[in-house]
C-alpha positions as CSV (number, residue, x, y, z in Angstrom):
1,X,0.5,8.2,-28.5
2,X,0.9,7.1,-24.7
3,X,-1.8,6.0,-22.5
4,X,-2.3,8.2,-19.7
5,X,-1.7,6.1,-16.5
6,X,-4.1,4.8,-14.5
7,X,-4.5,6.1,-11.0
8,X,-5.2,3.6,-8.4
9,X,-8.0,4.9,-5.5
10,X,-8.1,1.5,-3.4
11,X,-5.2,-0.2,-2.9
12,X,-5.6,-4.1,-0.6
13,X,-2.4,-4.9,1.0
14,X,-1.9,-8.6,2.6
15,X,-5.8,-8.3,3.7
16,X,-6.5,-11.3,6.3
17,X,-10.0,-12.0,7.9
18,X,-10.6,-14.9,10.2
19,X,-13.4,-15.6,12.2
20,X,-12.2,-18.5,14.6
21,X,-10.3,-21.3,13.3
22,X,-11.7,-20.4,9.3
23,X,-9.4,-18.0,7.2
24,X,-12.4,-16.5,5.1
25,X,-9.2,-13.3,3.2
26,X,-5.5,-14.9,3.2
27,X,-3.1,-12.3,2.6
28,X,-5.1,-10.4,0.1
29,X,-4.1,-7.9,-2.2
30,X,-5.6,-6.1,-5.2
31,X,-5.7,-2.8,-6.6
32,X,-8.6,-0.9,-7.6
33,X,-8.1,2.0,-10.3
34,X,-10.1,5.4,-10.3
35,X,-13.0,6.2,-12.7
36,X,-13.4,2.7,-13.8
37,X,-15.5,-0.3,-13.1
38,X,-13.6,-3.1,-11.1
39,X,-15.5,-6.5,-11.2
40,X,-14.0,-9.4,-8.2
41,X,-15.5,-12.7,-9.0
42,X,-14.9,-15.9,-8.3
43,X,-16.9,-19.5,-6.9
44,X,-19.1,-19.7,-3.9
45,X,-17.6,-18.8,-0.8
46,X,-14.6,-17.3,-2.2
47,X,-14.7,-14.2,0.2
48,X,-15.8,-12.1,-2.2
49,X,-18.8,-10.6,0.3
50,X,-16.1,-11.3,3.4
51,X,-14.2,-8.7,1.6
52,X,-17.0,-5.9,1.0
53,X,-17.3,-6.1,4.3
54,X,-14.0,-5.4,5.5
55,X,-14.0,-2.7,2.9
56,X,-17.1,-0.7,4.3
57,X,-16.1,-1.2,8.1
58,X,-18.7,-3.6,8.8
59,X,-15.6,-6.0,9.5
60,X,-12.3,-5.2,11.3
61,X,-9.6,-7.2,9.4
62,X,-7.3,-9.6,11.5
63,X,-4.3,-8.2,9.4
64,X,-3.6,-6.0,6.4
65,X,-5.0,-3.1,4.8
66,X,-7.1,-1.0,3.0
67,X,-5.7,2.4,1.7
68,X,-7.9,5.0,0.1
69,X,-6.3,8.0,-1.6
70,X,-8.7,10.6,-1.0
71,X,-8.4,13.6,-3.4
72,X,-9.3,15.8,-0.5
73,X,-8.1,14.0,2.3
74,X,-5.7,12.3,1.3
75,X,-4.6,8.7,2.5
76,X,-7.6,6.8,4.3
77,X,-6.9,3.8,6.3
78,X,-10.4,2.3,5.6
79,X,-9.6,-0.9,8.4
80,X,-9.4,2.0,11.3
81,X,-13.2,3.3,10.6
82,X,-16.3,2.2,11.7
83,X,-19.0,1.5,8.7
84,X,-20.2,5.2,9.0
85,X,-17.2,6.7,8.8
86,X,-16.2,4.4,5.9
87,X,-19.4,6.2,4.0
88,X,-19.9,9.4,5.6
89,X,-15.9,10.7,5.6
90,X,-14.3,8.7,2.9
91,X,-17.5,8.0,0.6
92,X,-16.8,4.0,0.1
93,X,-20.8,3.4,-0.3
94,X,-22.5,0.4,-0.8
95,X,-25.6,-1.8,-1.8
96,X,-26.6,-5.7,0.0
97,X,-27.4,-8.9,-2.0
98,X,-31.1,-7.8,-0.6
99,X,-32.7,-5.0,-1.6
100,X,-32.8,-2.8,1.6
101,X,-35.6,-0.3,1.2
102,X,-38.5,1.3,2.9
103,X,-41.2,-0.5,0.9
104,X,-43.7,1.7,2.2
105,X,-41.7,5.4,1.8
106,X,-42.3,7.0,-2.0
107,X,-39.1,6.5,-3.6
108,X,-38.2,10.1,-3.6
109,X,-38.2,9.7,0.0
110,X,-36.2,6.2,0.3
111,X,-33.8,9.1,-1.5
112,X,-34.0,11.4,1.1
113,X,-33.7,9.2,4.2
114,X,-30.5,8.1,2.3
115,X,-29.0,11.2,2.9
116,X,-29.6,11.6,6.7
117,X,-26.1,12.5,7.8
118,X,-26.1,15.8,5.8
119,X,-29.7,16.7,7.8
120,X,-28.3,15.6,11.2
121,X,-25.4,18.0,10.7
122,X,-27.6,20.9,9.3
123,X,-29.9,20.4,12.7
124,X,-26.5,20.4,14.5
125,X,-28.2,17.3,16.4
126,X,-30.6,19.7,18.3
127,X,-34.3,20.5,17.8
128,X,-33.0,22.9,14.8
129,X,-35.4,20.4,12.1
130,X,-38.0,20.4,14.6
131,X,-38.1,24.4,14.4
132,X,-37.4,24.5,10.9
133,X,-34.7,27.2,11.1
134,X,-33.0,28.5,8.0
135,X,-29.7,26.3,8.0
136,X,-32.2,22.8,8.4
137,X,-34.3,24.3,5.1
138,X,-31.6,24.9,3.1
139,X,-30.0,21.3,3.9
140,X,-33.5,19.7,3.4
141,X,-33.7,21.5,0.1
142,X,-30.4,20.6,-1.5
143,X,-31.5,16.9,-0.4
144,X,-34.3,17.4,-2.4
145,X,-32.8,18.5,-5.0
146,X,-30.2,16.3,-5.0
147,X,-32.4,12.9,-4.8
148,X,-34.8,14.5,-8.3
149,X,-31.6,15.0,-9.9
150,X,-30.7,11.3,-9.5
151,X,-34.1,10.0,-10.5
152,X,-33.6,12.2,-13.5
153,X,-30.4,10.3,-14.0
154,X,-31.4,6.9,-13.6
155,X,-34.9,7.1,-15.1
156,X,-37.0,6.8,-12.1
157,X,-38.2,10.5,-12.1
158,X,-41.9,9.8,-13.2
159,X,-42.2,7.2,-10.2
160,X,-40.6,9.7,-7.5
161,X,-44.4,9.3,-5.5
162,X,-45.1,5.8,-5.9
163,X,-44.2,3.8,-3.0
164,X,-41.0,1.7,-3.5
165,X,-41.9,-1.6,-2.3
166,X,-44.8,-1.8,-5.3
167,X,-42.7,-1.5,-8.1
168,X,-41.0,-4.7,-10.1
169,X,-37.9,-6.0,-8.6
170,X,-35.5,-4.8,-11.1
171,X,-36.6,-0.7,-10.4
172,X,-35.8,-1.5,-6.7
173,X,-32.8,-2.4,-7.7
174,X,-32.3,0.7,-9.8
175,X,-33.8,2.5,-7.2
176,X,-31.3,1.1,-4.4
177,X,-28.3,2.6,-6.5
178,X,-29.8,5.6,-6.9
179,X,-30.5,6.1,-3.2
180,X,-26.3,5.2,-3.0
181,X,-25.3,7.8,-5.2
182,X,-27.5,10.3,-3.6
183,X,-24.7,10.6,-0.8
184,X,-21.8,11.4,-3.5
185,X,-19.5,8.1,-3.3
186,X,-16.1,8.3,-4.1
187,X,-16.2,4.7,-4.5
188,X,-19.8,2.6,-5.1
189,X,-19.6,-0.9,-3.7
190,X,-22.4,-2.7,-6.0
191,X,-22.6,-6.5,-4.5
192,X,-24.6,-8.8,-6.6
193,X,-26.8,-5.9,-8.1
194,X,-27.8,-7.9,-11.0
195,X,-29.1,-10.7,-9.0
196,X,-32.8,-12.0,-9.8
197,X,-32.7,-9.8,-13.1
198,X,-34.2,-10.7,-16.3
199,X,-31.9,-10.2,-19.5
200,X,-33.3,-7.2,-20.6
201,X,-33.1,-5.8,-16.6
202,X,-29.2,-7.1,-16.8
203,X,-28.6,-5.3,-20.2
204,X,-30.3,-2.2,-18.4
205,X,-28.1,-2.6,-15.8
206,X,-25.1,-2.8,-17.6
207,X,-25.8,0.4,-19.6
208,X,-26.5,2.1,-16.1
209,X,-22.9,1.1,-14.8
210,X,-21.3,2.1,-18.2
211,X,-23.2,5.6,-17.5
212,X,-22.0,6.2,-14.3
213,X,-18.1,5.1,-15.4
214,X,-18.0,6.5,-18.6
215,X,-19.8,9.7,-18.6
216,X,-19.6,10.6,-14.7
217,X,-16.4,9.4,-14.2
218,X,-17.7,7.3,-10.7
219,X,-15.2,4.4,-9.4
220,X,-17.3,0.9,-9.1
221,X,-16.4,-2.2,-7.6
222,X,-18.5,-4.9,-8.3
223,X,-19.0,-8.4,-7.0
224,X,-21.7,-10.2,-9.4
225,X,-22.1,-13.9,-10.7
226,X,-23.7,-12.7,-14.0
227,X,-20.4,-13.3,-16.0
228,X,-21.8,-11.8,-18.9
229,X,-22.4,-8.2,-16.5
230,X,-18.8,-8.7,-15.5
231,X,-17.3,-9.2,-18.6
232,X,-19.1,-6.3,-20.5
233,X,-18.9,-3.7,-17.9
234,X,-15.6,-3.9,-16.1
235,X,-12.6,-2.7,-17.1
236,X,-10.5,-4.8,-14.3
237,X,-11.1,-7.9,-12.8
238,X,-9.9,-9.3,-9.2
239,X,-10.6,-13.1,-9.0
240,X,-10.6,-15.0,-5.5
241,X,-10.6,-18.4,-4.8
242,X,-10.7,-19.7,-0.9
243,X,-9.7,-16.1,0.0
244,X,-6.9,-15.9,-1.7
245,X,-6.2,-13.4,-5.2
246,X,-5.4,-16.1,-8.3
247,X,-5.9,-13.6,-11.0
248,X,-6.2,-9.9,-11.8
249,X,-6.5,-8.1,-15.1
250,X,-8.5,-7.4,-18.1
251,X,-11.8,-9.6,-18.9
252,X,-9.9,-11.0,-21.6
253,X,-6.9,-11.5,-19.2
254,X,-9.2,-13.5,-16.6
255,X,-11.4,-15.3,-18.7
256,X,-8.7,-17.0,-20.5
257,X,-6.0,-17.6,-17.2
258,X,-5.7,-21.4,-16.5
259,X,-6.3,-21.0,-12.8
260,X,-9.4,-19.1,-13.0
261,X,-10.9,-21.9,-15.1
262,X,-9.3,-24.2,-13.0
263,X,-10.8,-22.7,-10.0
264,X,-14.6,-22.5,-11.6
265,X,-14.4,-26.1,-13.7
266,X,-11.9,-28.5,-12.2
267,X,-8.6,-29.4,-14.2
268,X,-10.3,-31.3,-17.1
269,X,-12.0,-28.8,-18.7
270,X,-11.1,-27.2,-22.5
271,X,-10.1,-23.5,-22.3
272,X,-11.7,-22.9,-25.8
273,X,-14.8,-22.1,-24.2
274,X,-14.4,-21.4,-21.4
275,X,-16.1,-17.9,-21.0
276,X,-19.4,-20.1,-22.5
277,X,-18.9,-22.5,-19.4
278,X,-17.8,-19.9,-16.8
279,X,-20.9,-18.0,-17.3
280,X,-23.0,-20.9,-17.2
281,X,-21.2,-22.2,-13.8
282,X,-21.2,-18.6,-12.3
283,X,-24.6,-17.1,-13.4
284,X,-27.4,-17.1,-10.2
285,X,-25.0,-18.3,-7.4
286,X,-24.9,-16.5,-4.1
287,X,-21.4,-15.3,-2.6
C-alpha cells in the first residue's frame, strides 16, 4: 500500500538574519509539511526564536525566504509582510515565551479581543460598532460564537467569566492557544508553550497538540525545550545550531544523528542514551 505524500505548506529557502556584525539564521532552510506537528529545537541561542520572528513579520530577513502555499491564495512570500499581514492574510499565528493576556478581561473576552480584525472590518473602520448596525452584530456574534466553540474545544468553557490573570499558569497557557486559534490559523507558531509546566500540565499539553493535528487537521510548528513534548508530539523535527540547520527528520531520526548530540553534549558523550541526556540538557532552557 503507498503512503500518500506529504504536502509541504512552509518551505525556508537560504533564510539569513543579521543584526550588525552577529549572523543570528545562516543560509537556513527547512521544510514544514501540512497537517502535522513540526518541532525545531536545538541549544540556547540557536535562532530558534530569531527564526519565529522572521516567520511572523516581526523581522525582515537580510536574505532568503519564506514561501507559504496558501490553499486559497496561493504562494505567500511571508518575508514581504508586515506581522499583521503575516496573521491576518496568510494565517501564520503565534504565541510568546510570556504569556500575553489581558489578566483582568474574562477569558471569553481575552477570546474576543483576539479576533479584532474581523470587527474592524465589519465596522468598516467607522462609527458602524458604535451604532450597533446589523453588519457590526452579526460580526460580533460569530466572534462570540466562535471564541465558546474553542473553549468548548480546549476545556476552558466552564471558566469563560472568570478573569484570566487568576487562573493557574498552565490554563493561561491553554487559554493563550485558544485565543490563537480563535483567528483560524493556517499555520500555529507555538514557542515554548510548555515552558513552566508541571508534568501532568505537559502531558495535557501534549494531548492538546495531538488534538488539534490529528483530529483537526491544524499545521504546528513548535519551538520547545521539553524534549520529552518534542519527541511525543512531532512528527518532524528541524534542529539548529548557531543558526544554521544540522538535522531534519523523524524524532527517531534526530535523536539518534551524531551532530545533534554533538551539538547538545560535546564530542565525548555515548549515543546509547542519548535521548535520556538530551532531555535532561534541553528541559527549562530559554531560546
Amino acid at each position: 500500500m503507498n503512503t500518500p505524500a506529504t504536502t509541504t505548506l512552509l518551505s525556508v529557502r537560504q533564510l539569513t538574519m543579521r543584526f550588525g556584525g552577529l549572523t543570528a539564521i545562516d543560509d537556513l532552510s527547512l521544510e514544514v509539511p501540512a497537517g502535522k506537528i513540526t518541532g525545531i529545537i536545538g541549544p540556547n541561542g540557536a535562532g530558534k526564536t530569531t527564526l519565529f520572528n522572521c516567520l511572523t513579520g516581526f523581522y525582515k530577513p537580510t536574505t532568503g525566504s519564506l514561501r507559504l502555499a496558501h490553499p486559497r491564495h496561493g504562494e505567500i512570500r511571508l518575508e514581504t509582510l508586515p506581522s499583521h499581514r503575516v496573521a491576518r492574510d496568510a494565517q501564520v499565528v503565534r504565541t510568546f515565551q510570556n504569556i500575553r493576556l489581558f489578566p483582568k478581561m474574562t477569558v471569553l473576552e481575552n477570546l474576543i479581543v483576539a479576533q479584532h480584525n474581523v470587527l474592524q472590518r465589519a465596522s468598516k473602520f467607522s462609527i458602524a460598532g458604535l451604532f450597533n448596525l446589523p453588519g457590526y452584530r452579526r460580526a460580533e456574534a460569530e466572534s462570540i460564537a466562535r471564541a465558546a466553540t474553542w473553549l468548548r474545544r480546549l476545556g476552558l468553557e466552564h471558566l469563560a467569566d472568570h478573569a484570566a490573570g487568576e487562573l493557574p499558569y498552565g490554563i493561561q497557557r491553554r487559554i493563550e492557544i485558544a485565543r490563537a486559534l480563535c483567528v483560524d490559523p493556517l499555520l500555529l507558531c507555538l514557542d515554548e508553550p510548555a515552558a513552566g509546566l508541571n508534568p501532568r500540565e505537559s502531558a495535557e499539553l501534549n494531548d492538546l497538540l495531538l488534538y488539534l493535528s490529528g483530529e483537526l487537521g491544524l499545521s504546528i510548528l513548535l519551538i520547545e525545550h521539553d524534549m520529552s513534548v518534542v519527541m511525543r508530539v512531532s512528527d518532524h523535527i528541524g534542529v539548529i545550531s548557531y543558526g544554521r540547520k544540522i538535522a531534519e527528520g523523524t524524532p527517531e531520526q534526530v535523536k539518534h544523528d551524531p551532530q545533534v548530540i554533538k551539538a547538545y553534549l560535546g564530542e565525548d558523550d555515548d549515543e546509547d542514551d542519548a535521548e535520556q541526556k538530551l532531555h535532561a540538557v534541553a528541559g527549562g532552557a530559554t531560546a
